[in-house]
LUMTORMI-788937 format. One line per 8 residues: number of its first residue (from 1); their letters; for each residue x, y, z of N, C-alpha, C. Coordinates in nm, 4 decimals, always signed. Layout:
N
NUM	A	X:Y:Z:X:Y:Z:X:Y:Z  ...
***
This chain:
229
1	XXXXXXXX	-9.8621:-21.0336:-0.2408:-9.8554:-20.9369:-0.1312:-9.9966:-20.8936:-0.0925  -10.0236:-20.8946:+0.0402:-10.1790:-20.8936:+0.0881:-10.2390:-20.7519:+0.0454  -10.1400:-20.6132:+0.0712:-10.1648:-20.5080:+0.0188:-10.2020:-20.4486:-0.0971  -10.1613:-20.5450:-0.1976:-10.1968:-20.5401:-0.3291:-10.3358:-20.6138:-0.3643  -10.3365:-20.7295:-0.3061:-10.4598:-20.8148:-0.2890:-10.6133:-20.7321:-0.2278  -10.5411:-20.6719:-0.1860:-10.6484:-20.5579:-0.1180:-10.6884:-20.3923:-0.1951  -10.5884:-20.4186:-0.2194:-10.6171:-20.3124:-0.3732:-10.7037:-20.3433:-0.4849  -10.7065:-20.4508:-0.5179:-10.7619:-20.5214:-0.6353:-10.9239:-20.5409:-0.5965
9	XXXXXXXX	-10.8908:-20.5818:-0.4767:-11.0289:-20.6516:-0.4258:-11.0861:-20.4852:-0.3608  -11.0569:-20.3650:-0.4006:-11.1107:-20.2534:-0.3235:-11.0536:-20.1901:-0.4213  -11.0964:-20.1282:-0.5637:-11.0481:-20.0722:-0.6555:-11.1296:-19.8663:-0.6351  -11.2241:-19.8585:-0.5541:-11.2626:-19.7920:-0.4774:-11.2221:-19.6645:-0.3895  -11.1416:-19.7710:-0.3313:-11.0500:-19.6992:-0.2222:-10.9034:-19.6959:-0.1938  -10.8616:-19.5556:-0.1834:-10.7188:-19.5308:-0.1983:-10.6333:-19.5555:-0.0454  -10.5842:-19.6793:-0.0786:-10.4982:-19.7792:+0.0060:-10.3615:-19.7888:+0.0071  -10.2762:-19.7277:+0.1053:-10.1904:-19.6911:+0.1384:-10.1225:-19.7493:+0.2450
17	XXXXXXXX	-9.9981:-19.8202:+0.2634:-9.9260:-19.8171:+0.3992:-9.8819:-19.7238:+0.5002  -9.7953:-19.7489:+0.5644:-9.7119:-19.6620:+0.6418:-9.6047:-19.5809:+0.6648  -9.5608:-19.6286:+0.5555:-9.4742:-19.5625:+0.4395:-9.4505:-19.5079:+0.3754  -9.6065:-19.5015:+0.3061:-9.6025:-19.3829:+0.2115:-9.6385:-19.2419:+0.2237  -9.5873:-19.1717:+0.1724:-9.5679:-19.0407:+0.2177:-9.7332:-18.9733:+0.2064  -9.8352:-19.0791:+0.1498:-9.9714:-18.9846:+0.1544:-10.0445:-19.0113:+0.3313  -9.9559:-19.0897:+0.3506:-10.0132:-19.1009:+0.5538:-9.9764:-18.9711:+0.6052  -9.8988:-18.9010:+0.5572:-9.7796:-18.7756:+0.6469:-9.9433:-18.6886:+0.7032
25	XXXXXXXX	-10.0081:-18.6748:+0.6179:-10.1211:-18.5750:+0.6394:-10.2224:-18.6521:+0.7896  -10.2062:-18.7899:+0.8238:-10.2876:-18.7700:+0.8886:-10.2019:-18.8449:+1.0534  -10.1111:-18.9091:+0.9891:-10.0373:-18.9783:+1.1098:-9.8515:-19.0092:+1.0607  -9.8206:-19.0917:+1.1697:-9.6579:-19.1298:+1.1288:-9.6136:-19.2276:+1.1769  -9.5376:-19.3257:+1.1272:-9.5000:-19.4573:+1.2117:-9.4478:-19.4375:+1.3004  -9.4402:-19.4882:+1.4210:-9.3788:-19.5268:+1.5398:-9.2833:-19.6110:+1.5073  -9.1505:-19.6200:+1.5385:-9.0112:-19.6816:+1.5063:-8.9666:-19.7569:+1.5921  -8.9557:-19.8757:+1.5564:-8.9313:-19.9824:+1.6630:-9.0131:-20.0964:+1.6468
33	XXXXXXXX	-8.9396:-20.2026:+1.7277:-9.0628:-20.3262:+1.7693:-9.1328:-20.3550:+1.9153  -9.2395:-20.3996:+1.9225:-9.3220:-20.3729:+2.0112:-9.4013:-20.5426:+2.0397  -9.2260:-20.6697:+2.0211:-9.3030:-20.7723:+2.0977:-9.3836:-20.7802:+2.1969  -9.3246:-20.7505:+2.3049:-9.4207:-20.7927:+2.4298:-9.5808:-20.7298:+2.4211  -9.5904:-20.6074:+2.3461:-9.7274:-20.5562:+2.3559:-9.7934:-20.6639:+2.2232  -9.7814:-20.7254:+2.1338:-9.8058:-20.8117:+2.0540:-9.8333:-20.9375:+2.1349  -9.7578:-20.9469:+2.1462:-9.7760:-21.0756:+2.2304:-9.8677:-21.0766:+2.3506  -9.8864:-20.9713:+2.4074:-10.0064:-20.9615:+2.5313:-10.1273:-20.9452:+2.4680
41	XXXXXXXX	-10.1717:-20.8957:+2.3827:-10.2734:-20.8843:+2.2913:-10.3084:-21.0381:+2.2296  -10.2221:-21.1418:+2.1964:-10.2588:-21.2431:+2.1694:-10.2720:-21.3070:+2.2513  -10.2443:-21.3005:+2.3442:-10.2856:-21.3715:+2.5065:-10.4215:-21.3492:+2.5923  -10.4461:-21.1953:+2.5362:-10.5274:-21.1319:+2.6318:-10.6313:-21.0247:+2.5322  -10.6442:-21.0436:+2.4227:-10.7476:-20.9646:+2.3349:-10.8499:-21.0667:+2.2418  -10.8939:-21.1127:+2.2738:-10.9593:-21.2116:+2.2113:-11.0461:-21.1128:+2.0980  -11.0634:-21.2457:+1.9623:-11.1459:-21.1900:+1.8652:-11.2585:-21.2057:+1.8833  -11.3771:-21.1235:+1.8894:-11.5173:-21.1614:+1.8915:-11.5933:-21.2362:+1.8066
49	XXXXXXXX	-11.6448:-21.3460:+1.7874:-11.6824:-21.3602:+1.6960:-11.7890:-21.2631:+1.5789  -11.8706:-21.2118:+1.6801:-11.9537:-21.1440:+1.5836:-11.9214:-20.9807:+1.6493  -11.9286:-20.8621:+1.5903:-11.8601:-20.6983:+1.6132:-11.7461:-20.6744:+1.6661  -11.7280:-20.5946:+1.7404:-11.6003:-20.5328:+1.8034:-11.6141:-20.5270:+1.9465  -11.4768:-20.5584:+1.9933:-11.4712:-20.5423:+2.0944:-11.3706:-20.3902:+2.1283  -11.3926:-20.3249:+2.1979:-11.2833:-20.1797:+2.2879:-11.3300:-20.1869:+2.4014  -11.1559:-20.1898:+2.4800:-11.1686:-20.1930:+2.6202:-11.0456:-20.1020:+2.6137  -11.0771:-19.9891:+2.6960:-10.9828:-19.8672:+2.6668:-10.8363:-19.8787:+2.7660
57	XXXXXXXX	-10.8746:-19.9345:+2.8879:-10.7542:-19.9811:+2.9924:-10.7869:-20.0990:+3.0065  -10.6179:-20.1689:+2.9995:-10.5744:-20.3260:+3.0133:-10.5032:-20.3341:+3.1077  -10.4866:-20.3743:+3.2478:-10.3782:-20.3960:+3.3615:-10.2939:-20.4240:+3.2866  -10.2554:-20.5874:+3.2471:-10.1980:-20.6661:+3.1816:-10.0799:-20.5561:+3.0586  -10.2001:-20.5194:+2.9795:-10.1087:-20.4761:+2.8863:-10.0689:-20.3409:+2.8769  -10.1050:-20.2504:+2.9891:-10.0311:-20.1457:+3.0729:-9.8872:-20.2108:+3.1439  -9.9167:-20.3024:+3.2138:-9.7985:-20.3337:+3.2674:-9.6429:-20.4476:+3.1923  -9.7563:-20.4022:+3.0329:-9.6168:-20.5541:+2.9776:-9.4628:-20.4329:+2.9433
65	XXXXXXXX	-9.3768:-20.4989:+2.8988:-9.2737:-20.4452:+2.8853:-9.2545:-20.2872:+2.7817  -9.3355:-20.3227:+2.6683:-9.3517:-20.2074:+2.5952:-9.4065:-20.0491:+2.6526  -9.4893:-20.0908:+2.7634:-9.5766:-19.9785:+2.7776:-9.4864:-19.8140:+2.7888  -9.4040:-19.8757:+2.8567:-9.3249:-19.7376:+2.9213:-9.2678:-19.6702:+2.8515  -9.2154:-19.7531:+2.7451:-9.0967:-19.6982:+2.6536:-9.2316:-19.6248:+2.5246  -9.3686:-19.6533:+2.4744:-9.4561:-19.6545:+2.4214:-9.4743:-19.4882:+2.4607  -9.5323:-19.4851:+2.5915:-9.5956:-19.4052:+2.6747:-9.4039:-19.2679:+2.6735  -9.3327:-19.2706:+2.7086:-9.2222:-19.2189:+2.6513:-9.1932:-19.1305:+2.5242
73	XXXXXXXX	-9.2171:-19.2450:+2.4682:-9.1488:-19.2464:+2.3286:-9.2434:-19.1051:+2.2178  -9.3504:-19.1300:+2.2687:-9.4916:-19.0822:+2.1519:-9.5266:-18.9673:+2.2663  -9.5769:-18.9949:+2.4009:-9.6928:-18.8636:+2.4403:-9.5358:-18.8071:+2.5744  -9.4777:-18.8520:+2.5295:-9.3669:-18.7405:+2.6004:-9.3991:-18.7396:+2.7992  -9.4047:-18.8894:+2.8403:-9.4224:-18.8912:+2.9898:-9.5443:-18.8601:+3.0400  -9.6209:-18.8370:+2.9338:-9.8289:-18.7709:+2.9742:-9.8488:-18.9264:+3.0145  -9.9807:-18.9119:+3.1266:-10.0187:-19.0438:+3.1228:-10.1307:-19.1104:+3.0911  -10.1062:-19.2033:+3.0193:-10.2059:-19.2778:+2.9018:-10.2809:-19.4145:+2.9490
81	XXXXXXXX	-10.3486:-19.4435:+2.8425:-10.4169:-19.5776:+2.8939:-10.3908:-19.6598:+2.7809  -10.3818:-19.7409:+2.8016:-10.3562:-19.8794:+2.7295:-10.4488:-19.9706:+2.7114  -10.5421:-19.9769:+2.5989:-10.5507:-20.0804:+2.5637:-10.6109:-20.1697:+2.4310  -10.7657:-20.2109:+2.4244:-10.7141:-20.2863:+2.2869:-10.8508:-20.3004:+2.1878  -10.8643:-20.3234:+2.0834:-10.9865:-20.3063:+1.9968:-10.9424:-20.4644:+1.8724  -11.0829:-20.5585:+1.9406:-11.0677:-20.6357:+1.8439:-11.2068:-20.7048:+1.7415  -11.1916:-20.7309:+1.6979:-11.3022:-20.7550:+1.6100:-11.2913:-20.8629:+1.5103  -11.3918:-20.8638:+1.3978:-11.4608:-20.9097:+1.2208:-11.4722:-20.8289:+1.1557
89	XXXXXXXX	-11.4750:-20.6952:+1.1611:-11.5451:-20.5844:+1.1425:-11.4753:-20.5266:+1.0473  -11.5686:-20.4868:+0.9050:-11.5398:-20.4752:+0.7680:-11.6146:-20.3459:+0.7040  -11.6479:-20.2619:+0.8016:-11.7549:-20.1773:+0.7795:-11.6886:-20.0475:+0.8598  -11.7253:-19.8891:+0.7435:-11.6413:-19.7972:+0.8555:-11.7509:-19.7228:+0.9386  -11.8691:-19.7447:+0.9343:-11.9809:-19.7297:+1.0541:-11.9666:-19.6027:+1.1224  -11.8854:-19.5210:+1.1310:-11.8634:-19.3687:+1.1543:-11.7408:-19.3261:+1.1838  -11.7078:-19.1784:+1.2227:-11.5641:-19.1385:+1.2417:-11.6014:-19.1137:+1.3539  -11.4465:-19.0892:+1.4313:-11.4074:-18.9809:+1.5601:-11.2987:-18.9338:+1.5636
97	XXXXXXXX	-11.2915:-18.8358:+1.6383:-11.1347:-18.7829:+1.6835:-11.0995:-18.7197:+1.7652  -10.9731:-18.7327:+1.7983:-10.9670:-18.6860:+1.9348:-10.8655:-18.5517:+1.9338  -10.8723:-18.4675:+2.0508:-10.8163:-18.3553:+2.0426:-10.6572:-18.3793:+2.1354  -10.5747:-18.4967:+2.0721:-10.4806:-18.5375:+2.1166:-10.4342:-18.7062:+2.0037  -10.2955:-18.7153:+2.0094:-10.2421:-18.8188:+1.9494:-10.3510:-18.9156:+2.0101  -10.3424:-19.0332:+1.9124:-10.3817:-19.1611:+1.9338:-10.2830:-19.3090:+1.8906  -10.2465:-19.3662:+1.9532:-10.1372:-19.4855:+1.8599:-10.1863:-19.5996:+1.8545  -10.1747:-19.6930:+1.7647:-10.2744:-19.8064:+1.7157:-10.1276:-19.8936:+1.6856
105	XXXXXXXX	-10.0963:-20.0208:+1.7729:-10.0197:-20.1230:+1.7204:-10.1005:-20.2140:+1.6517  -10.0357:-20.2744:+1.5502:-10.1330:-20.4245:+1.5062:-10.0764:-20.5545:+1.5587  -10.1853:-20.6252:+1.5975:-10.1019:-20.7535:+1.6344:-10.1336:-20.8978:+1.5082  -10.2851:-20.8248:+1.4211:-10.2598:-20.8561:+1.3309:-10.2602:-20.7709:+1.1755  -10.2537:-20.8133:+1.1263:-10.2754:-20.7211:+0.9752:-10.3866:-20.6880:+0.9598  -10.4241:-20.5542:+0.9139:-10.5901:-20.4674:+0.9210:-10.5550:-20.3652:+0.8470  -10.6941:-20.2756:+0.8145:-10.6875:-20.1549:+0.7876:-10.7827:-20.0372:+0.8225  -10.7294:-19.9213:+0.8546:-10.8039:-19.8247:+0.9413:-10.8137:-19.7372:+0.7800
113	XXXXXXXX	-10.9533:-19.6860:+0.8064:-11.0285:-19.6195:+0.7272:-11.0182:-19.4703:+0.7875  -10.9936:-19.3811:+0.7373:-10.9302:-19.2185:+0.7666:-10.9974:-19.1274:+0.7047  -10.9742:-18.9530:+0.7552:-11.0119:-18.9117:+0.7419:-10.9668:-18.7830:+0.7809  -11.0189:-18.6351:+0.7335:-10.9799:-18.5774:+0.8827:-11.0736:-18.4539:+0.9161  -11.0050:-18.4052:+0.9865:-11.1163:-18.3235:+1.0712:-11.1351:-18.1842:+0.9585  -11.1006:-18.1533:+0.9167:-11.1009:-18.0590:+0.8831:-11.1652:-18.0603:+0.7091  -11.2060:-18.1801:+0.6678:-11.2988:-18.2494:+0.5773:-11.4439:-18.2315:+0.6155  -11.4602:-18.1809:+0.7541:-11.6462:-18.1888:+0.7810:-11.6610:-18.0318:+0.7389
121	XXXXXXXX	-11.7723:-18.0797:+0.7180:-11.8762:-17.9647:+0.6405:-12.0108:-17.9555:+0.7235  -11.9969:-17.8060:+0.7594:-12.1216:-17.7612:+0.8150:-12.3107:-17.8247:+0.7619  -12.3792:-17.8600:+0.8578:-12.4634:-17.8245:+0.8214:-12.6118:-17.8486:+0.9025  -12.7168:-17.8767:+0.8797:-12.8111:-17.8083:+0.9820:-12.8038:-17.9042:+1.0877  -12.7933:-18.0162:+1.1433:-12.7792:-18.0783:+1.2308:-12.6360:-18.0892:+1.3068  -12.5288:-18.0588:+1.2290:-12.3912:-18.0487:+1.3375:-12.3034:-18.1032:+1.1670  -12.1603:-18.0538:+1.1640:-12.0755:-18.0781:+1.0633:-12.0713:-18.2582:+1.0271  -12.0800:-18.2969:+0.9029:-12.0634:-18.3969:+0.8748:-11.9341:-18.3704:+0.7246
129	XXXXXXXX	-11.9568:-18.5399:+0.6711:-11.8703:-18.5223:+0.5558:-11.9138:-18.6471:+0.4875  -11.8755:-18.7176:+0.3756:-11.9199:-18.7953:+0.2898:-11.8169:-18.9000:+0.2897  -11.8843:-19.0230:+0.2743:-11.7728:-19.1717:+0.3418:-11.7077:-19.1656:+0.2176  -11.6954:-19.1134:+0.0955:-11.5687:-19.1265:-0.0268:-11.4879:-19.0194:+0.0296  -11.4971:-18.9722:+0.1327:-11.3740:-18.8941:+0.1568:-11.2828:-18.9378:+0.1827  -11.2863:-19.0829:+0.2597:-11.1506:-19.1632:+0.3481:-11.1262:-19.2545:+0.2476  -10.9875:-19.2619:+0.3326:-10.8753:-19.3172:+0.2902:-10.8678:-19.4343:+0.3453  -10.7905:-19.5495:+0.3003:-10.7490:-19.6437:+0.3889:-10.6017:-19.6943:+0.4250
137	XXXXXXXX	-10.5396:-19.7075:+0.5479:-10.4114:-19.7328:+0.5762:-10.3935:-19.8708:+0.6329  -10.2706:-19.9331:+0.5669:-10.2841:-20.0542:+0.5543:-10.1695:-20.0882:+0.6877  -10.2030:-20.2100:+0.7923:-10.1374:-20.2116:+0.8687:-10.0502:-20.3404:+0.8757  -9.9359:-20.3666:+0.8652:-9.9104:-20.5391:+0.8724:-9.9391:-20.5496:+1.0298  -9.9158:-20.6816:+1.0752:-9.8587:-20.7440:+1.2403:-9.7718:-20.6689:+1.2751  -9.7574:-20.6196:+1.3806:-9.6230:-20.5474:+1.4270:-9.6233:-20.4443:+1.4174  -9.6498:-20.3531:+1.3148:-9.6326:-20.2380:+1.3078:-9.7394:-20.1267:+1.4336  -9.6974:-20.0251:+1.4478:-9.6853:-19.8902:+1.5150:-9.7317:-19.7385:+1.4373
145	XXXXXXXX	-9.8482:-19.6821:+1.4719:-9.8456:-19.6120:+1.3855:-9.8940:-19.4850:+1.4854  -9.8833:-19.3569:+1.5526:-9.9645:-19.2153:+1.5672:-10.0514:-19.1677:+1.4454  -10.1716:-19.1490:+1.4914:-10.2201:-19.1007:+1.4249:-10.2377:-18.9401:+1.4766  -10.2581:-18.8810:+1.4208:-10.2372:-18.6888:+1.4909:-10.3852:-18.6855:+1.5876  -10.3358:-18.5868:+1.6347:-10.4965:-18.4843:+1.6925:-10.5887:-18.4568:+1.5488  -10.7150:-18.4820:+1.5321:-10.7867:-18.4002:+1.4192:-10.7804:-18.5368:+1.3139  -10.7480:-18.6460:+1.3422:-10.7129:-18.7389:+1.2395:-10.8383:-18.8467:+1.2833  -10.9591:-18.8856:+1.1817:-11.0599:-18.9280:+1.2103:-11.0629:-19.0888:+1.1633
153	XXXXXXXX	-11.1303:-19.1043:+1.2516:-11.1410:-19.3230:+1.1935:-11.2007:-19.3439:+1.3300  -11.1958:-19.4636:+1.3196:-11.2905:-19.5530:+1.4279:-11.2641:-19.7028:+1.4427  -11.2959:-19.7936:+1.5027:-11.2275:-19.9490:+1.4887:-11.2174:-20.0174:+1.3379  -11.0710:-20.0174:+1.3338:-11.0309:-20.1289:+1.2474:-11.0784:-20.1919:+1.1554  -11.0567:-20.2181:+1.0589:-11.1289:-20.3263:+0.9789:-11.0430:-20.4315:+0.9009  -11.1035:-20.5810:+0.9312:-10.9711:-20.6845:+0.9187:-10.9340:-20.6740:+0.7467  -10.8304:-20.8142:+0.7226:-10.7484:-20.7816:+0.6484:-10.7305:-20.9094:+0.5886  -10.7687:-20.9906:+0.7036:-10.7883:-21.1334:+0.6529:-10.9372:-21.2019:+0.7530
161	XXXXXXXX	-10.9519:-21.2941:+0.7039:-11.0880:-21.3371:+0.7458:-11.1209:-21.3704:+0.8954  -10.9679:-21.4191:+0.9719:-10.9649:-21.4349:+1.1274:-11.0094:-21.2952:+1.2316  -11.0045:-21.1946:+1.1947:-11.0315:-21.0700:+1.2335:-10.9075:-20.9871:+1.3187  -10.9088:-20.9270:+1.3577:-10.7985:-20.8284:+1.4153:-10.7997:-20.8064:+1.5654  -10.6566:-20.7835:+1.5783:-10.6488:-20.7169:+1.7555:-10.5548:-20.6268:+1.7040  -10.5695:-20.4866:+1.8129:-10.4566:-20.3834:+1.8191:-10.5056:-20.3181:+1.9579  -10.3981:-20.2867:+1.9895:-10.3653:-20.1832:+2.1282:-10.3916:-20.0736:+2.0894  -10.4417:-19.9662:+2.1631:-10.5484:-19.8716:+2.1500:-10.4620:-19.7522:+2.2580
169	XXXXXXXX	-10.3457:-19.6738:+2.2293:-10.2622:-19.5863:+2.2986:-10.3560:-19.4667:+2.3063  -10.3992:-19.3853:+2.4235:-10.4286:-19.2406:+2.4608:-10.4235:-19.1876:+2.5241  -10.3991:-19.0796:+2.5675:-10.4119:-18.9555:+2.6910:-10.5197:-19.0506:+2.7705  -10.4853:-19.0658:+2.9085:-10.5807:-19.0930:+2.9986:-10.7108:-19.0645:+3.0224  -10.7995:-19.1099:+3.0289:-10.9725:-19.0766:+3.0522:-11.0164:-19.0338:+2.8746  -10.9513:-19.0515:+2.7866:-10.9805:-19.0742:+2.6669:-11.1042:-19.1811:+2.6289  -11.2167:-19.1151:+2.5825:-11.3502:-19.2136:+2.5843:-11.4467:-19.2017:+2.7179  -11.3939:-19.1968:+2.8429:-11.4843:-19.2300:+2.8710:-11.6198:-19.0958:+2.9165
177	XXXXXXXX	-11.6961:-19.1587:+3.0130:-11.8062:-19.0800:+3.0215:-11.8215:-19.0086:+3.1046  -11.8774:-18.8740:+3.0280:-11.9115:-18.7353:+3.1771:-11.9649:-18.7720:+3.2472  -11.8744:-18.7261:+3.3614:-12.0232:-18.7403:+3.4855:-12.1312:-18.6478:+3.4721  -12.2350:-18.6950:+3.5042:-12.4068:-18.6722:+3.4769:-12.3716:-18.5091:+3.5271  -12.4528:-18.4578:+3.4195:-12.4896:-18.3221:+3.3952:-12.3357:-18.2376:+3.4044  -12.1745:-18.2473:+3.3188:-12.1123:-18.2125:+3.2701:-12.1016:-18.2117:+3.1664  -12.1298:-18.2705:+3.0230:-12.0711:-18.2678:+2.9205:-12.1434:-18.0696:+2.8862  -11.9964:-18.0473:+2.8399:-12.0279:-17.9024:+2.7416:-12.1895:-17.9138:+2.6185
185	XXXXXXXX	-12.2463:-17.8081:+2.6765:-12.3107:-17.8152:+2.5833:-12.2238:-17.7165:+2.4636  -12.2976:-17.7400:+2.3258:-12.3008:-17.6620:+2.1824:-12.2194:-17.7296:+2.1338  -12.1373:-17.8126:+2.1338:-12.0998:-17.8511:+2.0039:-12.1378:-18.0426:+2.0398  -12.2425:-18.0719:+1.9159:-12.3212:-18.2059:+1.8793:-12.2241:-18.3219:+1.8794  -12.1159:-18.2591:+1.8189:-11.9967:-18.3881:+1.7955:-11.9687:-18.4683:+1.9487  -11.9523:-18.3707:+2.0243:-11.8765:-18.4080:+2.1889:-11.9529:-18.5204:+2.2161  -11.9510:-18.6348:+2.2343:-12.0188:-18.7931:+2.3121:-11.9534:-18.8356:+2.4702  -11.8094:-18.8123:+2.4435:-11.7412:-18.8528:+2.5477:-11.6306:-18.7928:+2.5823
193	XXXXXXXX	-11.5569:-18.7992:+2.7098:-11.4436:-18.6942:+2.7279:-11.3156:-18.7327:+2.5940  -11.2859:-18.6125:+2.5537:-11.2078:-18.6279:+2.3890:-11.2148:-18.7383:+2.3203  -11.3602:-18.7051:+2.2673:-11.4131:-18.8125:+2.1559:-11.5259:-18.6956:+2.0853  -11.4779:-18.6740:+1.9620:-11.5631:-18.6223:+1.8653:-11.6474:-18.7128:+1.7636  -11.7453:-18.7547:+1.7595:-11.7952:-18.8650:+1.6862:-11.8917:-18.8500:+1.6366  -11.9274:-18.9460:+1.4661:-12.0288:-18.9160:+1.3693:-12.1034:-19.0195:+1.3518  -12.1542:-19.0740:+1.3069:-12.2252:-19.1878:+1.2720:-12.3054:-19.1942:+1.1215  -12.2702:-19.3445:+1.0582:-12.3394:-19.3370:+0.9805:-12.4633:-19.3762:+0.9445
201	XXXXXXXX	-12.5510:-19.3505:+0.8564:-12.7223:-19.3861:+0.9365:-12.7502:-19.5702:+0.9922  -12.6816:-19.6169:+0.9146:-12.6708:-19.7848:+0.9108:-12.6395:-19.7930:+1.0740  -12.5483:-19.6953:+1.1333:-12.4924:-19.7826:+1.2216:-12.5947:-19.8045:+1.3621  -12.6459:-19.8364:+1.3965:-12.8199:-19.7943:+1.4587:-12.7521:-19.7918:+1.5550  -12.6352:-19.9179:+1.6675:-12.5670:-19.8851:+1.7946:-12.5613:-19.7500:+1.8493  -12.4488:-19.6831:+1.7550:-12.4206:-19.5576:+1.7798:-12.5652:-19.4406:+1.7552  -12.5948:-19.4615:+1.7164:-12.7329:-19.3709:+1.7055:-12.7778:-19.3711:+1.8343  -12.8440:-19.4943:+1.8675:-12.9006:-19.5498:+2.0508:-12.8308:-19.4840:+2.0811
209	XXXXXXXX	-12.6925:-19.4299:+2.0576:-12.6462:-19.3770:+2.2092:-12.6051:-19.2000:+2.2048  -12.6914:-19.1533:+2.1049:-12.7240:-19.0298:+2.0559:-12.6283:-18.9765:+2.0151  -12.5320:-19.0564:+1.9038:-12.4615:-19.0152:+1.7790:-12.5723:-18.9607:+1.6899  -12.5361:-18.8503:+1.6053:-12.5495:-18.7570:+1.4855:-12.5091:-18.8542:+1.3522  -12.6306:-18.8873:+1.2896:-12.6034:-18.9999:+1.1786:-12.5762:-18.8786:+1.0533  -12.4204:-18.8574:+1.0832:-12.3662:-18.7626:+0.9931:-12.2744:-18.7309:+0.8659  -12.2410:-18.9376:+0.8795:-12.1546:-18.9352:+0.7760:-12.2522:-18.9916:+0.6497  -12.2259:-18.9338:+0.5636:-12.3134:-18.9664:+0.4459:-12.2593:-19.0551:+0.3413
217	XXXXXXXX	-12.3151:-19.0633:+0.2438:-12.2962:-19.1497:+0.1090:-12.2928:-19.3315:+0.1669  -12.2714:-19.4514:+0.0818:-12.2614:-19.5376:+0.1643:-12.1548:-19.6191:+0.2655  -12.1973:-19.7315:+0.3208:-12.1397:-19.7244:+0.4567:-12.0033:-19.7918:+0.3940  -11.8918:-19.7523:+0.4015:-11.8080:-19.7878:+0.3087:-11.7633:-19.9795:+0.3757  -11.7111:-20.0280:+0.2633:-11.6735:-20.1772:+0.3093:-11.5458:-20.2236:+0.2526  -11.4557:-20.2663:+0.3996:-11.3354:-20.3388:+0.3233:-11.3366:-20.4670:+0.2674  -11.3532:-20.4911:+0.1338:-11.3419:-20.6425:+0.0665:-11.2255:-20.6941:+0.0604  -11.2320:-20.8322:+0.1354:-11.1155:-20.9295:+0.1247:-11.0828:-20.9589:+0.0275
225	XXXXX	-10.9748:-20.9929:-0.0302:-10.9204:-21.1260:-0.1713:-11.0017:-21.2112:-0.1338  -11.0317:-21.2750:-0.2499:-11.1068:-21.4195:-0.2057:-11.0253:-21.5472:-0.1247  -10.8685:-21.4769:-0.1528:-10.8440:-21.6200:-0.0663:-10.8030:-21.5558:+0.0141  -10.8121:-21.4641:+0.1311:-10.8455:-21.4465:+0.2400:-10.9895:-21.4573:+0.3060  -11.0595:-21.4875:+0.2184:-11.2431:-21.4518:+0.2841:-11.2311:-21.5996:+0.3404
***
């Protein structure tokens, strides 16, 4: 079982499904199956070879069959954007969170590295927290998961050596960018409209783009089984 394989090979970090009742604290499965959004993601999310890819709206996979019942089902008729985060990417490189649900399908098996908001700790540059704080939640293919408001992570990290795609559910205009000379000033975290985000010093991208290199200790890493590497 890959979950166990991933346990072994990450003796480290406390690795959990969707199932188990230690997720309740930060998210909850979504119930149901969600072919067609699987299936548009393998059509239309390609793996990068080298980092991550996020593209926050997908025509395509806004308009496949799942969306409505998705968009329904979880944010109660609010309207959301759809779309998808894929990658190689084995590294949890910083947190964020948003001040609203977020839902993450897998189209393949991965695991999101967690956290939560209420884990940062003040201090002279803007609240941070320490990367042994998170958790990791283990995702098969298929599955559906909300994660809450206040519930921290950042892209994916694979599970097997081909790398990952998942659909990327949020409140509309989620991510993107103030127009010039709006963002609130005083609080350091704010980057983008409902996106609270940290960085860890490694991650130099996010720094360039005047992230707070705030998460401390080291940059944590998901290790494959060897016969997934």
């Amino acid at each position: 079982m890959l979950l166990d394989e991933l346990r072994a090979a990450n003796p480290g970090l406390r690795l959990f499904p969707s199932d188990d009742p230690a997720f309740a604290a930060y998210g909850e499965r979504v119930e149901g199956s969600w072919p067609a959004l699987v299936s548009a993601l393998e059509a239309y999310a390609p793996i990068p070879e080298q980092g991550v890819v996020y593209v926050g709206s997908h025509p395509t996979l806004e308009a496949c069959a799942d969306a409505e019942r998705m968009q329904s089902l979880v944010f109660g008729g609010l309207p959301v954007q759809l779309g998808y985060c894929s990658g190689r990417n084995s590294t949890l490189n910083g947190l964020e969170y948003h001040k609203a649900s977020e839902v993450i399908v897998a189209a393949d098996d991965l695991v999101l590295l967690l956290a939560l908001r209420g884990q940062l700790r003040p201090g002279e540059q803007g609240p941070g927290m320490d990367s042994s704080d998170t958790v990791g939640l283990f995702l098969k293919r298929g599955e559906a998961v909300e994660l809450y408001s206040g519930t921290m992570h950042l892209a994916p990290c694979r599970a097997r050596e081909a790398g990952f795609r998942a659909a990327i559910v949020l409140p509309r205009g989620t991510n993107d960018a103030f127009a010039e000379g709006t963002r609130p000033e005083g609080d350091p975290l704010l980057r983008k409209l409902n996106k609270w985000i940290i960085a860890h010093p490694e991650r130099k991208p996010l720094i360039d783009q005047g992230v707070l290199p705030l998460l401390k200790g080291a940059n944590r890493l998901v290790r494959l089984p060897p016969e997934h590497a």
